[in-house]
N, CA, C and O atoms as a MOPAC input file, in Angstrom:
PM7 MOZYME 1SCF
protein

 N      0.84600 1    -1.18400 1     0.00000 1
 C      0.00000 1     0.00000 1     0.00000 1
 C      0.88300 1     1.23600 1     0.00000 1
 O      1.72200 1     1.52000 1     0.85500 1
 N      0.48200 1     2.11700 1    -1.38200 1
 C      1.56200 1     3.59200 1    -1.07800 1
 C      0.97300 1     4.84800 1    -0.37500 1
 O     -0.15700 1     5.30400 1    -0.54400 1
 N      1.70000 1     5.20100 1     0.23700 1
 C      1.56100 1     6.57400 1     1.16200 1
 C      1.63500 1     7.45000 1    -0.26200 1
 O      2.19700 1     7.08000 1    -1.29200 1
 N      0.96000 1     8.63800 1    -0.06300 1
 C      0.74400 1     9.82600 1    -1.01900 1
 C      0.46700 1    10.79800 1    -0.03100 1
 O      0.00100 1    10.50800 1     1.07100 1
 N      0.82900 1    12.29700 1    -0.51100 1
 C      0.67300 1    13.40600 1     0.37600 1
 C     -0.25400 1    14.46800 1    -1.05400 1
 O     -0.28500 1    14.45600 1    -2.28400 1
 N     -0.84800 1    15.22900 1     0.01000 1
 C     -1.52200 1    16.25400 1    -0.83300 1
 C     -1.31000 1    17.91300 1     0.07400 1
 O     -1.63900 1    18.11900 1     1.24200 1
 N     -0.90100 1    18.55900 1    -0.54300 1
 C     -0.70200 1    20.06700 1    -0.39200 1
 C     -1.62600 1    21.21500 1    -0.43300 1
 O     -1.74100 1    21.76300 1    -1.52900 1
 N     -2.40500 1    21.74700 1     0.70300 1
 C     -3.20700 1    23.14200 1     0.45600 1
 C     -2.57700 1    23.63400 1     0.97000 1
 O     -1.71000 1    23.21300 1     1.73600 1
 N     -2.93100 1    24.99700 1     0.59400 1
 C     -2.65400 1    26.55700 1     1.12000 1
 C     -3.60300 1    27.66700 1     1.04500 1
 O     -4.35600 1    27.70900 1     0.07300 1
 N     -3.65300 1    28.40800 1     1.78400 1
 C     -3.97700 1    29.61800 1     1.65000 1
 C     -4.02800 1    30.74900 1     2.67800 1
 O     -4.13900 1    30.68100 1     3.90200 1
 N     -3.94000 1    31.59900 1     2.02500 1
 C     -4.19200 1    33.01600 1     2.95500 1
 C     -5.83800 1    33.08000 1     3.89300 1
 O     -5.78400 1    33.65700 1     4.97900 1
 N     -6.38000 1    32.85100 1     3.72200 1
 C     -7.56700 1    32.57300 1     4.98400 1
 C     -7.65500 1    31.17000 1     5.65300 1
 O     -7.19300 1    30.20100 1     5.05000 1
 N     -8.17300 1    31.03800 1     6.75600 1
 C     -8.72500 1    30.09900 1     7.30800 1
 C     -9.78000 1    29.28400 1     6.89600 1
 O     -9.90000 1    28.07700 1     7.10400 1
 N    -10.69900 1    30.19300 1     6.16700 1
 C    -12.47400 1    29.39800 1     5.86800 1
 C    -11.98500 1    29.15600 1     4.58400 1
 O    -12.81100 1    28.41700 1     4.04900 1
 N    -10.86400 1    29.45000 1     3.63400 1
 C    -10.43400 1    28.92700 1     2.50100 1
 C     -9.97400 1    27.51600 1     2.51700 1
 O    -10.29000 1    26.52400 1     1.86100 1
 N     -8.88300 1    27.80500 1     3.74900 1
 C     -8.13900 1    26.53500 1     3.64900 1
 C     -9.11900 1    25.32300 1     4.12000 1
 O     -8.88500 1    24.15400 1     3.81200 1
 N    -10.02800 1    25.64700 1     4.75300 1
 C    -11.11000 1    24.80700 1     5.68700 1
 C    -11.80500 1    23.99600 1     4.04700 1
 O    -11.74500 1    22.79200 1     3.79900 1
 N    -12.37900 1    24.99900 1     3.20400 1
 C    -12.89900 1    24.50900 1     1.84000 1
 C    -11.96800 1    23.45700 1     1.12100 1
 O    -12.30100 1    22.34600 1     0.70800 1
 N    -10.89200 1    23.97600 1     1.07100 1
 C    -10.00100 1    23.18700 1     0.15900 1
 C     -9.59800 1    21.72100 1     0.63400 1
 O     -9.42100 1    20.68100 1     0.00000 1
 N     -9.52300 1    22.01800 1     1.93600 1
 C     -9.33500 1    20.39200 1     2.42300 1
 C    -10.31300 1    19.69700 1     2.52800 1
 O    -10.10600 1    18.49600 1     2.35700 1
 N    -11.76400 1    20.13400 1     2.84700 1
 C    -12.70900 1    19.13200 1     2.16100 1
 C    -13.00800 1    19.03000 1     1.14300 1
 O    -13.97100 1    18.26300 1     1.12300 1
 N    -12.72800 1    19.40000 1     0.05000 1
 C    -12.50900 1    18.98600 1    -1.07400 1
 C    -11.74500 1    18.33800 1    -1.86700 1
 O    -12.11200 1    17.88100 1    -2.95000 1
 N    -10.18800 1    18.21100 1    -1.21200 1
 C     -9.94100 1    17.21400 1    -1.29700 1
 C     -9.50800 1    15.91700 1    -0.34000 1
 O     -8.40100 1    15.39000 1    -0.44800 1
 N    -10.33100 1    15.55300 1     0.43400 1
 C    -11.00000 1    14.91800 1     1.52300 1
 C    -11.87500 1    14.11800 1     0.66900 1
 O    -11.68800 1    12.91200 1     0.50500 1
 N    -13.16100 1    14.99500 1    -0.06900 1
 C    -13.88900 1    14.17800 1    -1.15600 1
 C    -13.20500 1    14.00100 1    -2.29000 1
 O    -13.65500 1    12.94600 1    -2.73700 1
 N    -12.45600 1    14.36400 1    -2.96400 1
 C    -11.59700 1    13.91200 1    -3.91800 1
 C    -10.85400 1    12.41900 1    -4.01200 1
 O    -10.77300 1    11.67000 1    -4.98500 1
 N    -10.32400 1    12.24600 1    -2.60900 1
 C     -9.90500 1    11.07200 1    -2.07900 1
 C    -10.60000 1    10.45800 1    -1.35700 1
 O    -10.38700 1    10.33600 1    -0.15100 1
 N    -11.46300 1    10.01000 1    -1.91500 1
 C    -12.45500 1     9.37300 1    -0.41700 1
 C    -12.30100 1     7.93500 1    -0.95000 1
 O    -13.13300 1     7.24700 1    -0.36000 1
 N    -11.56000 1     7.16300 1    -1.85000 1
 C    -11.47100 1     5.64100 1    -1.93600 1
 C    -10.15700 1     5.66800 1    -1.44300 1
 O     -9.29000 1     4.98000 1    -1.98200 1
 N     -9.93600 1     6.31200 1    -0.57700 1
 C     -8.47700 1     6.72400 1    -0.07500 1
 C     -8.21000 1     6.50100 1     1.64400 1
 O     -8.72100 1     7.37700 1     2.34200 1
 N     -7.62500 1     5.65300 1     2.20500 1
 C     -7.50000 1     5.79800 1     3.70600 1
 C     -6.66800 1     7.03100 1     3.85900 1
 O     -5.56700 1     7.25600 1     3.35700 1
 N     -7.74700 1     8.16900 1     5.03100 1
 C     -6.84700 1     8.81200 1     5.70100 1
 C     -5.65600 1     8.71300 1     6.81300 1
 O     -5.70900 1     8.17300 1     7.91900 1
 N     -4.60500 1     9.37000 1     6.21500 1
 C     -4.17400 1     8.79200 1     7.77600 1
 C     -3.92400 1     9.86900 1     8.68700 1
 O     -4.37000 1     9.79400 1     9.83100 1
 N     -2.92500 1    11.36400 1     8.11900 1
 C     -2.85600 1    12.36200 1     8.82400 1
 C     -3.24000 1    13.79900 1     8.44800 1
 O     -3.03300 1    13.95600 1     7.24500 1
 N     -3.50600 1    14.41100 1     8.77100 1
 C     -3.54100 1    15.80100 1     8.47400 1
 C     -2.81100 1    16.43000 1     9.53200 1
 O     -2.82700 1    16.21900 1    10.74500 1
 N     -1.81800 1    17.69000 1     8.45100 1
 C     -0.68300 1    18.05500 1     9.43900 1
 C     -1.10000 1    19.63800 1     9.30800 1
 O     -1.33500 1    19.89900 1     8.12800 1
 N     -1.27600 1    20.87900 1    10.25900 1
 C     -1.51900 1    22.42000 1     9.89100 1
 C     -0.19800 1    23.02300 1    10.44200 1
 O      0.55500 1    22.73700 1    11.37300 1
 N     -0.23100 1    23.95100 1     9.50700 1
 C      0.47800 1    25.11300 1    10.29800 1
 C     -0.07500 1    26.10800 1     9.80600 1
 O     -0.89200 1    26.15300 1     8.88600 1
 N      0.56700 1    27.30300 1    10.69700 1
 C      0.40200 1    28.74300 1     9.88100 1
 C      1.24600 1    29.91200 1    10.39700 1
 O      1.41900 1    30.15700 1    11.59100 1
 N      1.80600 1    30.67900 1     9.26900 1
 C      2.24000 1    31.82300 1     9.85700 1
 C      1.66100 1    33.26400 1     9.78600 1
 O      0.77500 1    33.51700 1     8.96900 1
 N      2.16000 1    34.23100 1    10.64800 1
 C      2.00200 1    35.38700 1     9.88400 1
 C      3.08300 1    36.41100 1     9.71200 1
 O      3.83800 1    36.81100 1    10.59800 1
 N      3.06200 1    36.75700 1     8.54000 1
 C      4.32400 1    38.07600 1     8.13600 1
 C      4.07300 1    39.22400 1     8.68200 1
 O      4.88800 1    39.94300 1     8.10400 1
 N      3.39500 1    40.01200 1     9.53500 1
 C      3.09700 1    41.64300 1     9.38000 1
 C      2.05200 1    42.20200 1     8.98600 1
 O      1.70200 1    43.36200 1     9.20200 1
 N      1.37900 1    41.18200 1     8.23800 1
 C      0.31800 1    41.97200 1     6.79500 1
 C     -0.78300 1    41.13300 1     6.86900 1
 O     -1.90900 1    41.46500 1     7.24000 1
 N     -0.24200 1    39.48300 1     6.32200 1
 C     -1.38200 1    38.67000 1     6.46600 1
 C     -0.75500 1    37.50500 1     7.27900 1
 O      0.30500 1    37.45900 1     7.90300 1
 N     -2.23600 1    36.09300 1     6.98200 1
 C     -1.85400 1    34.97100 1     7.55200 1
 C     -1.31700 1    34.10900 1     6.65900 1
 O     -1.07900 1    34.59800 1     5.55500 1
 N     -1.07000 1    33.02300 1     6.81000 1
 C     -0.67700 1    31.80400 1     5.46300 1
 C     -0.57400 1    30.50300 1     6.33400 1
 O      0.27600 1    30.16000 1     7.15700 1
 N     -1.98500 1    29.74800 1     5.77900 1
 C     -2.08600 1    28.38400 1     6.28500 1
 C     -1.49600 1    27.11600 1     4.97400 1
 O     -1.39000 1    27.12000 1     3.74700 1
 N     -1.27500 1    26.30500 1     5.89700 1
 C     -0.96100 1    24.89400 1     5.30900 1
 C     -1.50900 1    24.22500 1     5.79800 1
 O     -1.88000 1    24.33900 1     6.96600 1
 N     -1.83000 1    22.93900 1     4.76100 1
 C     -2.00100 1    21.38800 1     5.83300 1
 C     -1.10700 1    20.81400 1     4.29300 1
 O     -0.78400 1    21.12200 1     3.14600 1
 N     -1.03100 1    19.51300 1     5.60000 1
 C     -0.13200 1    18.53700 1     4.42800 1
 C     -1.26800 1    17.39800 1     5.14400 1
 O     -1.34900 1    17.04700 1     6.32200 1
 N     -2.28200 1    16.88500 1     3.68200 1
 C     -2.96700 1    15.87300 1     4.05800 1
 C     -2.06900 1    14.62700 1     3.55000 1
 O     -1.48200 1    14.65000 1     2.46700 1
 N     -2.02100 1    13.43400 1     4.53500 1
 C     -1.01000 1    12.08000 1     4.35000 1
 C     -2.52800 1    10.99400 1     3.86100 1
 O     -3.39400 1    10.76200 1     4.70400 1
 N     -2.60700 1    10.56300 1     2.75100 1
 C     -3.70300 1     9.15400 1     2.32700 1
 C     -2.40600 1     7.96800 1     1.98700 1
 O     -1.22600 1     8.06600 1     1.65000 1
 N     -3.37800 1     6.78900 1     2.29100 1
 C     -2.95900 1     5.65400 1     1.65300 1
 C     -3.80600 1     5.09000 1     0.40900 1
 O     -4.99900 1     5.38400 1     0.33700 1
 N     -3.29900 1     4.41000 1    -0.41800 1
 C     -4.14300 1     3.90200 1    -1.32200 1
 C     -4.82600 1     2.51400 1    -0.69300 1
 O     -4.21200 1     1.91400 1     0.18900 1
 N     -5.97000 1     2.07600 1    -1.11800 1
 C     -6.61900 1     1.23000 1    -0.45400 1
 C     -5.87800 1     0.00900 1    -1.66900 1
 O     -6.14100 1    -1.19000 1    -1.57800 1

């Protein structure tokens, strides 16, 4: 079984919130295994990540 990672980003919160359920449903014949967040901010704005971890079934 291969491990695969998937990459969002964005400058809001309720963005990044969209994007990962979407691809959440994108992969859904997919075991989850982790979802990883961070976020920073520069001065100005924010900038979120997740690094979603699936396995293939």
């Amino acid at each position: 079984m291969d491990k695969y990672v998937r990459v969002v980003k964005s400058a809001r919160e309720k963005d990044l919130e969209d994007k990962i359920n979407n691809v959440l449903e994108e992969n859904s014949d997919s075991e989850l295994i982790d979802i990883k967040l961070t976020g920073s901010y520069n001065g100005n704005t924010g900038y979120y990540l997740a690094v979603i971890i699936f396995r293939n079934n």
